[in-house]
C-alpha positions as CSV (number, residue, x, y, z in Angstrom):
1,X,100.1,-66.7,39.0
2,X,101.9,-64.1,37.2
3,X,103.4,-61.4,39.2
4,X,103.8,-58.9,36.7
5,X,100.3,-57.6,35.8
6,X,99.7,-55.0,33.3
7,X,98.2,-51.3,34.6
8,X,94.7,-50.8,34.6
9,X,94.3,-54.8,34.5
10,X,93.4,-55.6,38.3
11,X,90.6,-57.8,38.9
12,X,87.5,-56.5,40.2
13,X,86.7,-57.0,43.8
14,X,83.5,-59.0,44.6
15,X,80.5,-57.4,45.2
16,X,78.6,-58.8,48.4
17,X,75.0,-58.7,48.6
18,X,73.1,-59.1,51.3
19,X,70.7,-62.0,51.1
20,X,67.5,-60.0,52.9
21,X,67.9,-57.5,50.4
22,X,67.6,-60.1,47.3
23,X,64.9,-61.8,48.9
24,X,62.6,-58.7,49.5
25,X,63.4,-58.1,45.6
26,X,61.9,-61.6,44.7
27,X,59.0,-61.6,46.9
28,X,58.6,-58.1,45.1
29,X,57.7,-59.6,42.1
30,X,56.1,-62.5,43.2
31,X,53.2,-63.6,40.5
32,X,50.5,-62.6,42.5
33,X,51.9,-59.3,42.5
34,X,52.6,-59.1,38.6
35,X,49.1,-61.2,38.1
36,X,46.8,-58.6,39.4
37,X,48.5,-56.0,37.5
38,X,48.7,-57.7,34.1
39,X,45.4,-57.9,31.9
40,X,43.2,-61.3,31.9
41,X,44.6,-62.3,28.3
42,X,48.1,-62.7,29.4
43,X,46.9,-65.5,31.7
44,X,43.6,-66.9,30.4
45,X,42.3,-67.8,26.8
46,X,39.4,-66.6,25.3
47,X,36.8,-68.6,23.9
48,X,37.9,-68.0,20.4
49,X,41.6,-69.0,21.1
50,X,40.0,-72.2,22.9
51,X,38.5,-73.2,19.5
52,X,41.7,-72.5,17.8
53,X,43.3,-75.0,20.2
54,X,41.5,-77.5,19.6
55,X,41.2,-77.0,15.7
56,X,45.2,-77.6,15.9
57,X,44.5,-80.3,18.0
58,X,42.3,-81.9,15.6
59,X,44.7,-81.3,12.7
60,X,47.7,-82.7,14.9
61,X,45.5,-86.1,15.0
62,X,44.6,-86.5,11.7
63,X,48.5,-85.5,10.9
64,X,49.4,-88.5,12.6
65,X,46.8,-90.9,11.6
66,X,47.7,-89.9,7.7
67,X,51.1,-89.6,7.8
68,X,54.0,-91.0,10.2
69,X,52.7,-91.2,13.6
70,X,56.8,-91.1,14.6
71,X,56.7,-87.7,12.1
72,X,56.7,-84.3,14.1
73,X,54.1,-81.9,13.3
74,X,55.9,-78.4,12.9
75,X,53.4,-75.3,13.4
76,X,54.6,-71.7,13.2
77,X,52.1,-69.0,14.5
């Protein structure tokens, strides 16, 4: 260790916090919580983005069966 240290340099003592109070944050946010509060599209499809998905599906088969099945199929929304 070096015994000269330089003014203003001193390490920061460690902040202690109390385990009940970072658990009561958690449970805070639990999903449930931050579920009922969101709207429905954040955590459901629609019927229209259900068709989407399965169009890409559908393409991502017929990418493989034409090409490299080994060959990744890169799609960028």
């Amino acid at each position: 260790m070096n015994r000269f240290k330089e003014p203003g340099l001193e390490e920061p003592e460690p902040t202690i916090i109390e385990e009940s109070t970072k658990v009561g944050r958690c449970e805070s946010f639990a999903w449930d919580n931050m579920k009922s509060k969101k709207p429905r599209c954040y955590f459901e499809n629609t019927s229209k983005e259900e068709l989407v998905l399965e169009h890409v599906m559908e393409y991502e088969r017929q990418f493989k069966v034409i090409y490299d099945p080994m060959r990744e199929l890169l799609l960028a929304p």
